[in-house]
C-alpha positions in Angstrom: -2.5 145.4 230.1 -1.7 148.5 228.4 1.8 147.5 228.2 0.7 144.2 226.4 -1.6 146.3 224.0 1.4 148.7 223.1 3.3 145.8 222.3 0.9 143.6 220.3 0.5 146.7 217.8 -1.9 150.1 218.7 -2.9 153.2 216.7 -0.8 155.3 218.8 2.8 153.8 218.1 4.9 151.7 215.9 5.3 148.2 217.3 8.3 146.0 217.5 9.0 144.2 214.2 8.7 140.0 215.0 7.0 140.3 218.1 3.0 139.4 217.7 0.7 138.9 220.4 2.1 135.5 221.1 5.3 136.4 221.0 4.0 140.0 223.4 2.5 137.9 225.9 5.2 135.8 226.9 7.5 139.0 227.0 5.0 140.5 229.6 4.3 138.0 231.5 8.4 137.4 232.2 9.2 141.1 232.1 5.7 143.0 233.3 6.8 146.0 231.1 7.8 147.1 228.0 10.8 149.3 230.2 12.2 145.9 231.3 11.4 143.9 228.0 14.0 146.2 226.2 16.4 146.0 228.6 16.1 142.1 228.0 15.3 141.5 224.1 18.0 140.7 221.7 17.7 144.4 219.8 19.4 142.9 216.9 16.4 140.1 216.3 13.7 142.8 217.4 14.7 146.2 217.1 12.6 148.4 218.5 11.3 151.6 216.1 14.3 154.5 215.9 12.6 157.0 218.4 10.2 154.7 220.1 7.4 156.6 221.8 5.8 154.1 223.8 5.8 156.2 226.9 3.6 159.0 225.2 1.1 155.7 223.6 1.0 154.5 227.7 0.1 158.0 228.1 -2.5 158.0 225.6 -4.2 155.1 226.9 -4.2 156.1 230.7 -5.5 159.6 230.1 -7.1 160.1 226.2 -7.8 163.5 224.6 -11.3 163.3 224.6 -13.8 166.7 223.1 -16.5 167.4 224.5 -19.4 166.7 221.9 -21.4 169.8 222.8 -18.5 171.8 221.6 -18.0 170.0 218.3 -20.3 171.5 215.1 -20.9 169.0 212.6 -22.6 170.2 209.2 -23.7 167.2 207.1 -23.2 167.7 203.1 -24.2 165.4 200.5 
């Protein structure tokens, strides 16, 4: 799933230009992983981004940065 949602576009990465979610879900459902999808895609018709980080976005979205909201200080100004 994660996989899938790198694909189909995220905040934490570039996607691949041409590939939608259409396009995303038949790619993971023959390949199961983005790893094996590039080792498969014609990189001429979808090139992936020029240092694609999609490791560090599966990263991301297995174990998020996330602050503790008792250590945050918020001062409202109008």
């Amino acid at each position: 799933f994660i996989d899938l949602c790198i694909l189909m576009g995220c905040d934490y990465t570039d996607s691949i230009r041409g590939i939608g979610p259409k396009k995303s879900i038949e790619l993971i459902r023959n390949h199961k992983s983005i790893d094996t999808i590039l080792n498969s895609i014609d990189k001429d018709k979808y090139p992936p981004p020029e240092n694609w980080n999609f490791q560090g976005a599966r990263e991301l979205f297995k174990h998020p940065e996330v602050t503790d909201p008792e250590t945050i200080d918020l001062k409202w100004v109008e």
